[in-house]
C-alpha positions in Angstrom: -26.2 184.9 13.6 -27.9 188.8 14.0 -31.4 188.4 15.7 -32.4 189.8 12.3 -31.3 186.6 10.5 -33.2 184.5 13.3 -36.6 186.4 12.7 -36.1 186.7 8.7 -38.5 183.3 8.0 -39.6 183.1 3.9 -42.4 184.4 3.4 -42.6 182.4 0.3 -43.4 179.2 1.0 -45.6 176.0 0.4 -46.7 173.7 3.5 -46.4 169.9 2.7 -48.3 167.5 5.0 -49.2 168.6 8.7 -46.5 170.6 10.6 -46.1 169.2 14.5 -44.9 171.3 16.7 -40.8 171.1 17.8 -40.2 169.7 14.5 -40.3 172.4 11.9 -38.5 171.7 8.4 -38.1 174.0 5.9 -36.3 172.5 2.5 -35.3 175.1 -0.5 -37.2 174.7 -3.6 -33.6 174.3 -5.9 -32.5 171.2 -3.2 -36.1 169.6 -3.1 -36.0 169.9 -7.1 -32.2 168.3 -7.2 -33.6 165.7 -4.8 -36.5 164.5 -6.9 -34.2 164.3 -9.7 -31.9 162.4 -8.5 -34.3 159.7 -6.8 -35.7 159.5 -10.4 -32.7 159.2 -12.8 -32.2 154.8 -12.3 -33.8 152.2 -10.0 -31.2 151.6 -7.6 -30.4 152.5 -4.1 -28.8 155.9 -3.5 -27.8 158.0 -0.6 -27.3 161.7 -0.7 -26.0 164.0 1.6 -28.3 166.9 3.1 -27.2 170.1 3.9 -28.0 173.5 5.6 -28.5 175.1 9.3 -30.6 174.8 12.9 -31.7 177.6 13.8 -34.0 178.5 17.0 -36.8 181.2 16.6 -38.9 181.6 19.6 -37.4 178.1 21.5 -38.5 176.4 18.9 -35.3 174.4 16.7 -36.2 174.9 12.8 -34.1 173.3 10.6 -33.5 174.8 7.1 -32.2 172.0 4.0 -31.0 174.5 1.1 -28.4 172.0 0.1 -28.0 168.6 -1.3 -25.1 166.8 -2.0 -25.1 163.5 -3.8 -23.5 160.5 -2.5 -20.7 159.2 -4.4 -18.1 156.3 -4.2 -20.5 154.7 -2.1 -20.6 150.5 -1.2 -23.3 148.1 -0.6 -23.5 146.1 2.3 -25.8 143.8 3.8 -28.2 144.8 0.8 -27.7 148.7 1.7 -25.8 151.4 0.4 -23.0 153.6 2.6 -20.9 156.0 2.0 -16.8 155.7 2.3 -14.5 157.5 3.8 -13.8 159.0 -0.1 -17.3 159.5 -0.3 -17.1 161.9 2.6 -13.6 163.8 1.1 -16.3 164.4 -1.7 -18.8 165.8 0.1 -16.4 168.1 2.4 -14.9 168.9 -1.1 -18.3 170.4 -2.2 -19.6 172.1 0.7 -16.0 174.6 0.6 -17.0 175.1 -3.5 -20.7 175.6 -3.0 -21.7 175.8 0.5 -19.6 177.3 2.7 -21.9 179.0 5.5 -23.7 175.1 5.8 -23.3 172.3 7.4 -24.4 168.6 7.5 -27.8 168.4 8.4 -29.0 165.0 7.4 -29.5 162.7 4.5 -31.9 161.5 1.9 -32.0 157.7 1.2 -33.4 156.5 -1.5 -35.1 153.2 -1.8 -37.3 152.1 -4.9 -40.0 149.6 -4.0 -40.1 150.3 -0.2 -42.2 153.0 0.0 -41.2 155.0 3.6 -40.1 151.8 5.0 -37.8 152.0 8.0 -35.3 149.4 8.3 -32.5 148.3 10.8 -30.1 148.7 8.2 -31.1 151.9 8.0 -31.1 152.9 11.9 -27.5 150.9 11.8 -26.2 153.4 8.9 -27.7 156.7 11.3 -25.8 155.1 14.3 -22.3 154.3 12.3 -22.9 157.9 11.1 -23.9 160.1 13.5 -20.9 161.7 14.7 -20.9 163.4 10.9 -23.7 165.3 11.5 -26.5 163.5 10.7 -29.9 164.8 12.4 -33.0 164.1 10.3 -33.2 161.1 7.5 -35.6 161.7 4.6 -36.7 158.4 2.8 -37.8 158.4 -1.0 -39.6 155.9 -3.1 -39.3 157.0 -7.0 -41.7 154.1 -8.0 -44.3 154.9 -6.0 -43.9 158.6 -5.3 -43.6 158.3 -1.8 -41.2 160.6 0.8 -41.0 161.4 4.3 -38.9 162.9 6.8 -38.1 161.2 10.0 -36.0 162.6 13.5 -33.2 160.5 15.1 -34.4 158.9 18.7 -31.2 158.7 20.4 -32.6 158.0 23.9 -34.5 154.7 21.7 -32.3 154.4 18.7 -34.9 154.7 16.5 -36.4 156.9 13.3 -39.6 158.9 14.9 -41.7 160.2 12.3 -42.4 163.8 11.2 -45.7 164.7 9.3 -44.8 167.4 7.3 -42.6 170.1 6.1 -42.3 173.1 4.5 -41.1 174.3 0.8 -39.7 177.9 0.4 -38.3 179.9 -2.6 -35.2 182.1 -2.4 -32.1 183.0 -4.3 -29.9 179.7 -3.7 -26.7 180.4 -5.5 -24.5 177.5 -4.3 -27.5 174.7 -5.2 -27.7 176.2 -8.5 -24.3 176.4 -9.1 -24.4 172.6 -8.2 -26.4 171.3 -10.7 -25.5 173.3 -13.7 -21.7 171.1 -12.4 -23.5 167.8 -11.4 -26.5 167.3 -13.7 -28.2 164.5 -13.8 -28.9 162.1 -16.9 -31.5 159.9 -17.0 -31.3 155.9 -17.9 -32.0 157.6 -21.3 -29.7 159.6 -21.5 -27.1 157.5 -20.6 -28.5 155.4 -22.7 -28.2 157.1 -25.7 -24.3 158.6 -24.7 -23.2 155.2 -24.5 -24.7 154.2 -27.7 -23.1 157.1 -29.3 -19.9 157.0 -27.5 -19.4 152.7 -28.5 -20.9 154.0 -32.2 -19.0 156.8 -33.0 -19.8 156.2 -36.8 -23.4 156.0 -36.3 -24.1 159.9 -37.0 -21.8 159.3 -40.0 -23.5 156.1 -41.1 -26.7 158.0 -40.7 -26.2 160.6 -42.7 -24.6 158.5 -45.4 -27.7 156.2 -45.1 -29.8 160.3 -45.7 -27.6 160.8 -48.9 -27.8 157.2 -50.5 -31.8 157.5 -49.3 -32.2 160.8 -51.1 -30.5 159.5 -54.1 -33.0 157.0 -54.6 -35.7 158.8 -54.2 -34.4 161.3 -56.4 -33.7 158.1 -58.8 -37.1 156.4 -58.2 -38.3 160.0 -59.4 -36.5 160.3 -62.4 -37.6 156.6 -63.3 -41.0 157.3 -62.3 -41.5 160.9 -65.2 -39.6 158.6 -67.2 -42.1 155.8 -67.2 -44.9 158.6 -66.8 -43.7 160.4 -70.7 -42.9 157.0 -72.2 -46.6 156.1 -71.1 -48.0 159.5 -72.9 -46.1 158.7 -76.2 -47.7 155.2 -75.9 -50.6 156.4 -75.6 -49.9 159.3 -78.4 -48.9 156.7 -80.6 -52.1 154.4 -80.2 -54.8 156.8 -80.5 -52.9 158.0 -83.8 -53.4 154.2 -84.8 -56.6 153.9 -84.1 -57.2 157.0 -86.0 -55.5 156.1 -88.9 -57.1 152.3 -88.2 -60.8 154.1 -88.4 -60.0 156.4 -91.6 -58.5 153.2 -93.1 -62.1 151.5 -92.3 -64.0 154.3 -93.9 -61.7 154.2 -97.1 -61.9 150.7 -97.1 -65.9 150.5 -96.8 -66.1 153.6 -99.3 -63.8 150.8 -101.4 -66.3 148.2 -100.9 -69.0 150.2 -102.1 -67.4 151.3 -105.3 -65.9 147.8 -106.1 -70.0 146.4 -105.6 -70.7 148.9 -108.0 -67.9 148.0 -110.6 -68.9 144.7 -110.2 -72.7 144.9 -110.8 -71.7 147.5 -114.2 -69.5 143.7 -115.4 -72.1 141.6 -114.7 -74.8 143.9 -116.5 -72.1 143.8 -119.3 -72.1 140.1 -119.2 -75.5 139.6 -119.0 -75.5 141.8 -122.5 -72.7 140.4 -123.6 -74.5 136.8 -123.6 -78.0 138.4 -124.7 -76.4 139.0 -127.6 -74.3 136.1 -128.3 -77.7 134.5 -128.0 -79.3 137.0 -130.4 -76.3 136.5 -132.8 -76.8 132.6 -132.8 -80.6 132.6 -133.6 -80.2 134.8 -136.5 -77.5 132.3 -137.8 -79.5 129.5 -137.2 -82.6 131.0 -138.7 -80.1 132.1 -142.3 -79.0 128.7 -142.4 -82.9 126.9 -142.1 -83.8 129.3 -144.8 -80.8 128.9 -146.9 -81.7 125.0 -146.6 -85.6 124.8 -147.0 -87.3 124.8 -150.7 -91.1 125.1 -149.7 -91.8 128.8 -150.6 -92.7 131.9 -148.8 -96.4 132.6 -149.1 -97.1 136.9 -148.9 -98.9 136.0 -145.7 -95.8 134.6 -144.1 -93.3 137.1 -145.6 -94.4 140.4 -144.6 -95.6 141.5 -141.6 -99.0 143.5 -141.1 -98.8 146.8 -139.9 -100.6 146.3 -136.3 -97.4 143.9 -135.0 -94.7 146.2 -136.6 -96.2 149.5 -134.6 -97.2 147.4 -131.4 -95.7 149.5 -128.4 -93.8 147.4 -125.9 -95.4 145.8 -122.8 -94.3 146.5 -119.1 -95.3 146.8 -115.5 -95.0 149.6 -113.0 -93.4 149.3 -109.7 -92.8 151.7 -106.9 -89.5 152.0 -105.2 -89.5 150.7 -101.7 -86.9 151.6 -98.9 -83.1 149.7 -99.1 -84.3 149.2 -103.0 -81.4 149.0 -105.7 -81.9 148.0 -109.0 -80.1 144.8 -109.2 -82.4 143.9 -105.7 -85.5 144.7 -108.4 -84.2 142.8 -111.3 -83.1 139.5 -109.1 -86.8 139.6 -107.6 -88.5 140.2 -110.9 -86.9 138.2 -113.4 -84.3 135.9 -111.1 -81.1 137.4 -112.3 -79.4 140.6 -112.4 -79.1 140.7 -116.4 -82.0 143.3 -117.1 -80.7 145.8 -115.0 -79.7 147.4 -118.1 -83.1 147.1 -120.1 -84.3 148.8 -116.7 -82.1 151.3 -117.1 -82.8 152.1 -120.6 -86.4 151.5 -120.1 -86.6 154.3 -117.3 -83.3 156.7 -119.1 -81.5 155.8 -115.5 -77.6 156.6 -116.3 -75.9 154.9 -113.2 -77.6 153.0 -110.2 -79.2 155.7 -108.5 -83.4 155.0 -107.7 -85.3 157.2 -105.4 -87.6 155.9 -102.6 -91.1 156.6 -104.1 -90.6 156.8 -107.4 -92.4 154.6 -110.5 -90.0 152.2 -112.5 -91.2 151.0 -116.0 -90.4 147.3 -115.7 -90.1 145.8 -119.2 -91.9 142.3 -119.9 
């Protein structure tokens, strides 16, 4: 390594927690992302490899992470997660593909529901483990959101803590390259692939269920301007009836009036017609008493004087009121209908026609 290397720190950078001095760790941002993401994707326990360099700068060790590797074919036991001697052909196996300049460095445990809790599992599984390069262990908690690094005590054989640490941005090919091979689902996601891989027909089902759900609706449409233009004629059709219904009622009261009419004109006729019946049966009467009786006429009897031949009728005037007709005026002035007629000639009226205001000549 060129002294130019050694004295070429980021410059881009962003400090987490307090920084001690001896113990400086700077973590890429790509790794630090990875990490996160994998703590995040289920709830179990999980153990990832980390990688990168030491370097010194000034006496001072500084330890750069710009790798992370995840731990695979792993076993639980005693309640923890290791990895296995495959797991460790897998992690060589990636740092030849992605990282080839890096080494182990340390690794990441992740622990859901024990916050940065150090256990003796865990300072068992840095002792069994040391000889593959593990220097630093940084704990994760993805339920509570809580992370820390801590330095192997070899003299003690125990986890000594360090405050903070240090985020930096660069060009990382061989983590990026990583995940875009390893990405990582979430319990969503894998989810929703095992649904679909167990349901291969679903999408099919779906989209049948789309087509039959269109087609009813397009049906329900159809049924529903159907119903909509049968309405409108329905509603053509009764307003037609009810005009023909109200003409018919106007005919028919036009009717009324005309048959009232027709029927006052043959009572009047009757009323004559029985006038003179009665006429016609006093004249006969009166023939036959004078074709029986043998006491004879005296002159005074016999001919009229000339005063009771000339005498001009006698009648009464009356003025027509409102809602008058003439068979009204002939019922209230003589009980009956039957002189509507010897109104009419008294007063030259041709049909049944009176005006309100005007004088009729009532006869006696």
């Amino acid at each position: 390594m060129t002294n130019e290397e050694v004295n070429a720190l980021p410059n881009n950078i962003k400090q987490i927690g307090s920084i001690g001095d001896g113990n400086r760790i700077y973590m890429e941002d790509y790794a630090c992302t990875y990490l996160d993401q994998y703590a995040h994707s289920d709830s179990k326990e999980k153990i990832a490899v980390l990688v990168g360099r030491n370097m010194t700068v000034d006496n001072e060790n500084i330890l750069f992470i710009s790798g992370v590797i995840q731990g695979k074919y792993t076993v639980s036991k005693n309640g923890i997660t290791e990895l296995t001697e495959k797991s460790w052909q897998y992690i060589n196996k990636q740092l030849k593909l992605y990282f080839r300049d890096l080494e182990v460095v340390g690794w990441s445990y992740i622990q859901p529901g024990y916050e940065d809790y150090i256990s003796e599992r865990l300072c068992d599984l840095q002792k069994n483990n040391i000889t593959k390069g593990f220097q630093v262990l940084y704990t994760i908690d993805p339920t509570e959101n809580i992370s820390g690094f801590y330095k192997w005590n070899n003299i003690d054989g125990t986890f000594d803590s360090i405050k903070g640490y240090i985020i930096y941005y660069e060009k990382n090919e061989g983590m990026h390259e990583y995940m875009l091979e390893n990405k990582i689902k979430t319990v969503a996601e894998e989810n929703i692939i095992k649904t679909n891989t167990k349901d291969a027909g679903a999408k099919a089902r779906e989209a049948a269920s789309k087509r039959t759900s269109y087609r009813t609706r397009r049906k329900m449409a159809a049924n529903q301007n159907r119903a909509i233009n049968m309405l409108g004629s329905v509603s053509f059709v009764m307003l037609l009836v009810c005009f023909i219904m109200g003409a018919g009622l106007v005919q028919n009261d036009e009717r009324i009036r005309d048959m009232e009419m027709k029927l006052t004109s043959l009572e009047n006729q009757f009323q004559n017609s029985q006038s003179v019946f009665a006429l016609s049966n006093e004249s006969t009467t009166a023939e036959a008493a004078d074709q029986q009786t043998t006491r004879p006429i005296t002159e005074t009897e016999s001919e009229p004087t000339t005063e009771s031949a000339t005498e001009p009728p006698k009648y009464t005037e009356y003025r027509v009121k409102s809602g008058d007709t003439l068979i009204g005026i002939s019922k209230s002035t003589y009980g009956t209908s039957a002189r509507v007629s010897d109104i009419r000639e008294l007063n030259n009226i041709a049909g049944n026609k009176i005006i309100t205001g005007e004088i009729l000549l009532l006869p006696q």
